[in-house]
VEXDREN-2710 file (C-alpha; in Angstrom, 1 decimal):
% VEXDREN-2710
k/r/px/py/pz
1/UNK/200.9/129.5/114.3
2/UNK/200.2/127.6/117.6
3/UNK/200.5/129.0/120.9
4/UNK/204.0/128.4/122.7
5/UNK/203.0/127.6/126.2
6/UNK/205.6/127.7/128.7
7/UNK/207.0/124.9/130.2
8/UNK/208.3/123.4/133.2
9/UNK/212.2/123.6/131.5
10/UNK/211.9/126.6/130.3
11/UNK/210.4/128.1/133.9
12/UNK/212.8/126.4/135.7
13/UNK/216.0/128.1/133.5
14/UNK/214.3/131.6/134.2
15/UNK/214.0/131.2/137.8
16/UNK/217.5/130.0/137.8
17/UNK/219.1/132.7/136.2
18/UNK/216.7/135.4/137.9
19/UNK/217.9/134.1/141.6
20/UNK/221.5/134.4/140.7
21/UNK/221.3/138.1/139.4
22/UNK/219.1/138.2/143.2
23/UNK/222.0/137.9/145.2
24/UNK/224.7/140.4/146.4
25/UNK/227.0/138.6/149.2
26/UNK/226.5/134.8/147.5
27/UNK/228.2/136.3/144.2
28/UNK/231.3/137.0/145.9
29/UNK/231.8/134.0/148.0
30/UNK/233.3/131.2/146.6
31/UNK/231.0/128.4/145.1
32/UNK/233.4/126.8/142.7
33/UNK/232.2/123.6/144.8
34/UNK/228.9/122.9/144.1
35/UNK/230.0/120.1/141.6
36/UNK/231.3/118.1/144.8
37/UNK/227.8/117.8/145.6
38/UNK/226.1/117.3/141.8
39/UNK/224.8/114.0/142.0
40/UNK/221.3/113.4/142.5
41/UNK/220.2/111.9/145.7
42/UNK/222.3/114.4/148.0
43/UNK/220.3/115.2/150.6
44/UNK/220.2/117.4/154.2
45/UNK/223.0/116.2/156.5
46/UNK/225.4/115.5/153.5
47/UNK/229.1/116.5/153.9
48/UNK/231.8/116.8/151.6
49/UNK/235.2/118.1/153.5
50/UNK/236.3/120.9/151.0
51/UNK/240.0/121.4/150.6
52/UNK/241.4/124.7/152.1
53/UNK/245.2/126.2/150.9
54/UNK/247.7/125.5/153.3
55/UNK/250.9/127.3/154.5
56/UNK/254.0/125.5/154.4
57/UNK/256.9/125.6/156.6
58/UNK/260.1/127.7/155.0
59/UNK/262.8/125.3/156.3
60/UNK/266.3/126.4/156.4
61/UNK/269.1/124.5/155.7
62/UNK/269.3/121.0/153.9
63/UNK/268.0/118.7/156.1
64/UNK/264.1/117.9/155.0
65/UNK/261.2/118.5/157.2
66/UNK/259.1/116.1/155.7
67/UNK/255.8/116.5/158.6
68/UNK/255.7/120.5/157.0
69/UNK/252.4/120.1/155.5
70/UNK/249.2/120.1/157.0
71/UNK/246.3/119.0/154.7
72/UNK/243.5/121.0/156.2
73/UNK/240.2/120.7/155.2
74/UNK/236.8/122.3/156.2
75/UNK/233.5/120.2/156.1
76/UNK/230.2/121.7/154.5
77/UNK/227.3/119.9/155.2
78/UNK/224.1/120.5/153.9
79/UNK/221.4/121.7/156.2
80/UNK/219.0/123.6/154.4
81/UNK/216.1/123.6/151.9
82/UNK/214.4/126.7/150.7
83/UNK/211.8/127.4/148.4
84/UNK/209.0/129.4/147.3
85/UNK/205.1/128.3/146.2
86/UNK/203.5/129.7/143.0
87/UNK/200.0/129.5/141.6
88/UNK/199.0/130.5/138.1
89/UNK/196.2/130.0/135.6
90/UNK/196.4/128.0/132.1
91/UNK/196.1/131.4/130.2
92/UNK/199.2/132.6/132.4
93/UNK/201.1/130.2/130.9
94/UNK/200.4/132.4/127.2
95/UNK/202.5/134.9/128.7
96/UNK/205.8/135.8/127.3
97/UNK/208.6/134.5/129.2
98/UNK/209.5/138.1/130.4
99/UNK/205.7/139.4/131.2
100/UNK/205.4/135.9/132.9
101/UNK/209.1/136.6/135.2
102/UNK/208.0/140.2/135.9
103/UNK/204.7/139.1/137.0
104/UNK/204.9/136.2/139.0
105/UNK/208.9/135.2/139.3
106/UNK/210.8/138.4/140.0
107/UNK/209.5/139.5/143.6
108/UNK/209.2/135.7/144.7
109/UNK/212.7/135.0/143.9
110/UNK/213.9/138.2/145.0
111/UNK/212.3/137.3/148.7
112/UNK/214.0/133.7/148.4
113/UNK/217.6/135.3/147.8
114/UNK/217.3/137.5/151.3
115/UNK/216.3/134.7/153.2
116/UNK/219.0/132.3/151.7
117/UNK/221.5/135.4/151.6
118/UNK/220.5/136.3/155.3
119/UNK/221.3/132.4/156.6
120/UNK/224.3/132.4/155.0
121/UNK/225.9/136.0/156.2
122/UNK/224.4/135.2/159.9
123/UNK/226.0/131.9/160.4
124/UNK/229.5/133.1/158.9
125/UNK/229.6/137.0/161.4
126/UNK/230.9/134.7/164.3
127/UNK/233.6/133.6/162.3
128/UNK/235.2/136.7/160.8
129/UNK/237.8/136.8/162.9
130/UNK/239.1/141.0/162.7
131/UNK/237.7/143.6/163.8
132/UNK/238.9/147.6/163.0
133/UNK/237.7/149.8/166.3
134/UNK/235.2/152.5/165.2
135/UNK/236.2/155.8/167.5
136/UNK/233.2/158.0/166.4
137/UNK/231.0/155.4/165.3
138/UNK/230.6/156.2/162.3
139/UNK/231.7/154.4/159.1
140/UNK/234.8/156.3/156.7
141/UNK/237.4/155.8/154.6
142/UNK/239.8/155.3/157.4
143/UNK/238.2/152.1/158.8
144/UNK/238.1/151.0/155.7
145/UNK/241.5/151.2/155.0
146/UNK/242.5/149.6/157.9
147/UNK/240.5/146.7/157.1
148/UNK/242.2/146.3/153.6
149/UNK/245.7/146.4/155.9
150/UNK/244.5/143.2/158.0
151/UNK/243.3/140.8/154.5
152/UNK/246.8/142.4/153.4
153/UNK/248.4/141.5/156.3
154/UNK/246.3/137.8/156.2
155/UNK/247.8/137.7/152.5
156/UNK/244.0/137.7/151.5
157/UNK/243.5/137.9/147.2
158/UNK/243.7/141.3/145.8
159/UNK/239.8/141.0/144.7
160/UNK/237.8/142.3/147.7
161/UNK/234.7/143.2/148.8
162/UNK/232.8/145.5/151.4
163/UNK/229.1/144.9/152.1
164/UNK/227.6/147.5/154.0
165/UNK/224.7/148.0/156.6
166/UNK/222.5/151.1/155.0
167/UNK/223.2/153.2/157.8
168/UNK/227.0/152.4/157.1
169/UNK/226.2/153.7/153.4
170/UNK/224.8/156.7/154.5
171/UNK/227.8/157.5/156.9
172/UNK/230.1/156.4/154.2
173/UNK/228.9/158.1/150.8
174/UNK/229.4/161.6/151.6
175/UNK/233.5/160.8/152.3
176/UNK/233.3/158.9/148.6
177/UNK/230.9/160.3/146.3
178/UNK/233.7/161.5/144.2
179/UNK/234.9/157.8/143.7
180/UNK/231.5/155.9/143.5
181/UNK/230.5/158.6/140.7
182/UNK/233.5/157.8/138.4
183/UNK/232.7/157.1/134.9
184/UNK/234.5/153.5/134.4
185/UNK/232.4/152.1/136.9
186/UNK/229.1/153.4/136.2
187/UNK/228.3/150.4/133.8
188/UNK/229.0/147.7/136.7
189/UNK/226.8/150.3/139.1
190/UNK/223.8/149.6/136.8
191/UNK/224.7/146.1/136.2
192/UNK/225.6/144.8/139.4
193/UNK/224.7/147.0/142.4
194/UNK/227.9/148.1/142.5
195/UNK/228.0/150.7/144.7
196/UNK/231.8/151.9/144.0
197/UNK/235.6/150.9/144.4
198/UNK/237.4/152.4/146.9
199/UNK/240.4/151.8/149.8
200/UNK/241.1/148.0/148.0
201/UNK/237.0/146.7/148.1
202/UNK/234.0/147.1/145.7
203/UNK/231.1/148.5/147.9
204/UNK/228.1/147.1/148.2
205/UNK/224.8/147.5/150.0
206/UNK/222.4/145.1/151.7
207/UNK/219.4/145.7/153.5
208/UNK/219.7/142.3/155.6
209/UNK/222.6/142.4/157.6
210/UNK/221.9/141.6/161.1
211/UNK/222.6/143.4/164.3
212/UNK/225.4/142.6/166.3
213/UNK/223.9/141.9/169.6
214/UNK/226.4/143.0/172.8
215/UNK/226.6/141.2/175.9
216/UNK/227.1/142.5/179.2
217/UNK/230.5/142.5/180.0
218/UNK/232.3/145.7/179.9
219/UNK/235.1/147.2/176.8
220/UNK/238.8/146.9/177.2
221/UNK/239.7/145.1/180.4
222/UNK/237.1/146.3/182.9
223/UNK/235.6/142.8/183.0
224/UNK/238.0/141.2/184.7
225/UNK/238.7/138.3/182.4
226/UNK/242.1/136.3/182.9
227/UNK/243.4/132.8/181.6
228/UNK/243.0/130.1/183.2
229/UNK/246.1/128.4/182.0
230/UNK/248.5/128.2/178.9
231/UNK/245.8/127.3/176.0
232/UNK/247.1/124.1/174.3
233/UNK/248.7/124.4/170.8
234/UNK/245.9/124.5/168.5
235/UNK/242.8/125.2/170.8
236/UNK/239.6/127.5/169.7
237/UNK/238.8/127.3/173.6
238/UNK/240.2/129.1/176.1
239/UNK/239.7/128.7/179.6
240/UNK/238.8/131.8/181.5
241/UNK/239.1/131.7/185.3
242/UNK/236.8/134.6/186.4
243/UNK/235.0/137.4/185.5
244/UNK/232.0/139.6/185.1
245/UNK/229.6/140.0/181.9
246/UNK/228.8/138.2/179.2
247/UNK/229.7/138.0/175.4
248/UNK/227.7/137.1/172.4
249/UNK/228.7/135.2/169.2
250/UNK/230.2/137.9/167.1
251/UNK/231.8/139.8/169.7
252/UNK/235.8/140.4/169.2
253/UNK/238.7/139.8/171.9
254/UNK/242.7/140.2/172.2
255/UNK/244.3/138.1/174.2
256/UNK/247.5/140.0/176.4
257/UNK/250.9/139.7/174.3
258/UNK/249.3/137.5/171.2
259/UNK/250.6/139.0/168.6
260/UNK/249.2/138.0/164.4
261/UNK/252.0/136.6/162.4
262/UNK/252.3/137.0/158.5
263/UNK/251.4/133.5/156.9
264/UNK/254.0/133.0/155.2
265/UNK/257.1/134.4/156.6
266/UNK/255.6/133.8/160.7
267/UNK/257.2/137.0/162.0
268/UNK/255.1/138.9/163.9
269/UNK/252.7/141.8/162.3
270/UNK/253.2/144.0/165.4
271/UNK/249.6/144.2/165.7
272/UNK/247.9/141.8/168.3
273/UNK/245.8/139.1/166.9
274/UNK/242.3/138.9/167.0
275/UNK/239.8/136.4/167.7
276/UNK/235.9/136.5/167.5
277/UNK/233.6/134.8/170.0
278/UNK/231.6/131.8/168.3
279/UNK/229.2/131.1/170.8
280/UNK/227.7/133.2/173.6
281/UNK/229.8/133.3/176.8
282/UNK/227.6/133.4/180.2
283/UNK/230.4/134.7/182.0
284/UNK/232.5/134.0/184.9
285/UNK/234.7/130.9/184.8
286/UNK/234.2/128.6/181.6
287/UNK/235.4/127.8/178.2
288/UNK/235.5/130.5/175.6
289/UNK/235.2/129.2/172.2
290/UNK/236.6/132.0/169.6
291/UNK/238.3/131.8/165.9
292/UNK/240.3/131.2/164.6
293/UNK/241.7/128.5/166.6
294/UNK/245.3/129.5/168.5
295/UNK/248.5/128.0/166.5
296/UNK/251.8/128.5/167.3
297/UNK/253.8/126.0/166.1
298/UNK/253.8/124.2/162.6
299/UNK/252.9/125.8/159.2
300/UNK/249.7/127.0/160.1
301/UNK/250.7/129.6/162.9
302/UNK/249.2/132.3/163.7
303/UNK/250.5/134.2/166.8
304/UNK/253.5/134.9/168.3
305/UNK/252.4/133.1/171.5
306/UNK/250.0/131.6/173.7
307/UNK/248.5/133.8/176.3
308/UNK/249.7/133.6/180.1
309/UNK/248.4/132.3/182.7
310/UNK/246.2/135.0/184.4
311/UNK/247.0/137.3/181.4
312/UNK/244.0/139.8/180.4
313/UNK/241.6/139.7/177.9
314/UNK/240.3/142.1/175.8
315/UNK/236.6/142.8/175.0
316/UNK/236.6/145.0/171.7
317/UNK/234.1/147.5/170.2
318/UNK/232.1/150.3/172.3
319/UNK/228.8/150.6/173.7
320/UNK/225.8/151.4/171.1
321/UNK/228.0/150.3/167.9
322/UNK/225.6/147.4/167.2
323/UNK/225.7/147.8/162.9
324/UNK/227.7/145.2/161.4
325/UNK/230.0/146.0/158.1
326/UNK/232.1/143.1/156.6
327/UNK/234.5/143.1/154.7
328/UNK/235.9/140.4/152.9
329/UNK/237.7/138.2/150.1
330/UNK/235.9/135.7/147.8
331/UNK/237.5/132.4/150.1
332/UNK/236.0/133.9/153.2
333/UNK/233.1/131.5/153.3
334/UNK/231.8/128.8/150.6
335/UNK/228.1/127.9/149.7
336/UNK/227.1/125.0/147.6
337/UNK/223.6/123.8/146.4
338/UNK/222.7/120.4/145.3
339/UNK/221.0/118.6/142.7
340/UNK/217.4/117.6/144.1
341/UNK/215.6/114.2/142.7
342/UNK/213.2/114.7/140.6
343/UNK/209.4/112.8/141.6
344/UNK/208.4/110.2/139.2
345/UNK/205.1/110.5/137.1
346/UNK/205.0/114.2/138.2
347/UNK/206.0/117.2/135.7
348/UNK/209.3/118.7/136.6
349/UNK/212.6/120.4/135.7
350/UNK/215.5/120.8/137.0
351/UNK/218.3/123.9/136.0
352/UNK/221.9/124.1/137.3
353/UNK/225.0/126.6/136.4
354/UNK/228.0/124.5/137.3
355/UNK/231.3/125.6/138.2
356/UNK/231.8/129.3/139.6
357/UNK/228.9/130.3/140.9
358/UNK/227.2/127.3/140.5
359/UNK/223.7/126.9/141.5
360/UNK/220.9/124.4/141.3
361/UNK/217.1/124.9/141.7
362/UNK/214.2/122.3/141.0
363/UNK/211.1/122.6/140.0
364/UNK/207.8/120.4/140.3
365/UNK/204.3/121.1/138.6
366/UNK/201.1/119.7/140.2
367/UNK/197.6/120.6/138.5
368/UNK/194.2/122.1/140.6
369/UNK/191.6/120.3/137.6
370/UNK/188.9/122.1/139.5
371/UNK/190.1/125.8/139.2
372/UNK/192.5/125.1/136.1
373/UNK/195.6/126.4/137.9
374/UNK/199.3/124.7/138.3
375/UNK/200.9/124.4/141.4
376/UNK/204.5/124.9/141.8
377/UNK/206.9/124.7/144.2
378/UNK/210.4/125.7/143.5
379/UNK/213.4/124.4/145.6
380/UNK/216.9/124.6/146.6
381/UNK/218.7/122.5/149.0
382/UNK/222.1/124.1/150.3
383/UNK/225.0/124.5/152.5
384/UNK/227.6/127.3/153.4
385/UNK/230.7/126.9/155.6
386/UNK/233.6/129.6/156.6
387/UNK/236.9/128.5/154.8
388/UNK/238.8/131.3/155.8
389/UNK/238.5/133.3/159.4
390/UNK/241.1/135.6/159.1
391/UNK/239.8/136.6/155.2
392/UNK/236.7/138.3/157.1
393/UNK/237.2/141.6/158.8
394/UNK/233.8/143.5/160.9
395/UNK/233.9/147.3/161.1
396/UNK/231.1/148.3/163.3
397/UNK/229.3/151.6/163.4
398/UNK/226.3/153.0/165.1
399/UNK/223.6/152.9/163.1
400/UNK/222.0/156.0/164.6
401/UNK/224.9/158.5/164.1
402/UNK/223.9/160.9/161.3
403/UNK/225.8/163.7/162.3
404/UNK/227.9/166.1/159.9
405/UNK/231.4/166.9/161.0
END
């Protein structure tokens, strides 16, 4: 029989399905909305404004309160296009589709899901919007349970996840051993890097989550930050009047007497609410830009009230507790990938998994005639966006604290 050479489709469906089993923290975001975006021709600096559940107003009584509903929407735009280069010979193309992944896709691919992976949990840290204080610095069961409590309190989805820095597993798996060892989840440990389920989230591990950087300005109220007036209704700035230190994108705050609400009943939680800092603050007087934004009124409230004039804010976290841990449910942030065009008189394939967890990838074969090898390039064009603040909670640790109790 003839040799079966492989070609550019069937390439193209192994690289596909080899990224997707690549990624940790993309399979547990929500990409249900990648068909907004099939249709070839989309391209970087596309937008599609993707539809976020809204709270509605409980009214009481009989006459109708027909301005209750907000339709709130959050735009993803497309602002990024990976990919990876491969060269191989004729003969490779011989190979059996699984010597031929092992040798030249699996590693590749595996590099091309960190970097996407690592884009995508970078730009959504300055959006989760709690934060559980660490008192030793170390991560446990405890913190993690308080986490749970705020997505329970946010009325996040039951299905939740923790994504740990490795010094944050390390701290961690001592306290839980028992429960990451249990037989029923052994089979999704193997399959899926599942590290365990425990205190409401499946655990898992990633080797690229950044550092939170810390700015300059002191913990608790030592900095000297006050309002500089009543925030309006709705604002994610907040004018501060004074000052000393600065505060980088990730960083969380309280504001004095802003308390969280429940979503849907609007009474408060008891527990102030809190707000991370989206971009870096230089100090002093200015406009600090945080999340979520600061409702009060209407069905989308969120606090109790708006802060004082001259009322105190709250720097959070401790010195030295730069390792990041998030934890999360599946509407916390979206991703989508599009459909790329493919090149006329050129040979290439395109593979896409539509739906949840959809994903497209292209690829395009060129040919070196004078060392008889094909040149590939392999490509995905995508965009993420943060649907859901207050479904993202941080629990920092220090990354150098090893100690036993």
């Amino acid at each position: 029989m003839a040799n079966q050479y492989l070609t550019t489709s069937l390439i193209t469906r192994e690289i596909l399905s080899a990224l997707r089993q690549k990624f940790t923290f993309l399979n547990r975001i929500n990409m249900e909305y990648s068909d907004e975006f099939a249709v070839t021709g989309a391209k970087i600096g596309s937008t599609v404004n993707i539809r976020v559940p809204t709270n509605a107003k409980v009214r009481k009584g009989r006459i109708m309160d027909a301005s209750n509903m907000v339709d709130k929407t959050v735009p993803l735009t497309i602002t990024d296009q990976d990919g990876i280069d491969l060269v191989y010979s004729s003969a490779d193309l011989a190979l059996d589709i699984d010597d031929f992944r092992a040798r030249y896709l699996e590693q590749p691919l595996a590099n091309l899901a960190s970097s996407i992976e690592s884009q995508v949990i970078q730009r959504s840290l300055p959006y989760a919007a709690n934060f559980v204080a660490n008192a030793d610095g170390k991560l446990d069961l405890r913190e993690a349970l308080l986490a749970n409590k705020l997505l329970t309190d946010n009325l996040a989805p039951s299905e939740r996840f923790m994504l740990t820095n490795t010094s944050g597993t390390v701290q961690v798996i001592d306290q839980l051993k028992g429960l990451f060892n249990s037989q029923s989840q052994l089979k999704r440990q193997y399959e899926e890097g599942l590290m365990g389920r425990a205190a409401g989230f499946d655990w898992y591990e990633t080797a690229i989550m950044p550092a939170q950087s810390l700015g300059t300005a002191a913990a608790g109220t030592a900095a000297g930050y006050l309002i500089n007036g009543v925030p309006t209704d709705g604002s994610a700035t907040i004018a501060i009047d004074g000052g000393t230190g600065t505060l980088k994108a990730g960083q969380h705050v309280t504001f004095a007497n802003v308390y969280a609400v429940n979503p849907a009943t609007k009474e408060s939680t008891g527990a102030l609410r809190t707000f991370v800092v989206t971009d870096d603050y230089a100090g002093g007087s200015g406009g600090l830009k945080v999340s979520p934004a600061m409702v009060l009124t209407g069905p989308e409230k969120n606090v109790t009230a708006l802060p004082a004039d001259n009322s105190a804010v709250t720097v959070l976290g401790a010195t030295g507790q730069t390792g990041i841990n998030l934890g999360f449910a599946r509407d916390f942030v979206t991703f989508a990938s599009v459909d790329m065009p493919l090149p006329e008189n050129k040979e290439a394939s395109r593979a896409a998994i539509g739906g949840p967890g959809g994903l497209s990838v292209r690829l395009i074969r060129d040919y070196d005639t004078a060392n008889d090898q094909f040149l590939n390039r392999v490509d995905i064009l995508w965009g993420s966006a943060v649907l859901r603040p207050e479904f993202g909670v941080v629990i920092p640790n220090d990354p150098t604290n090893f100690t036993s109790e």
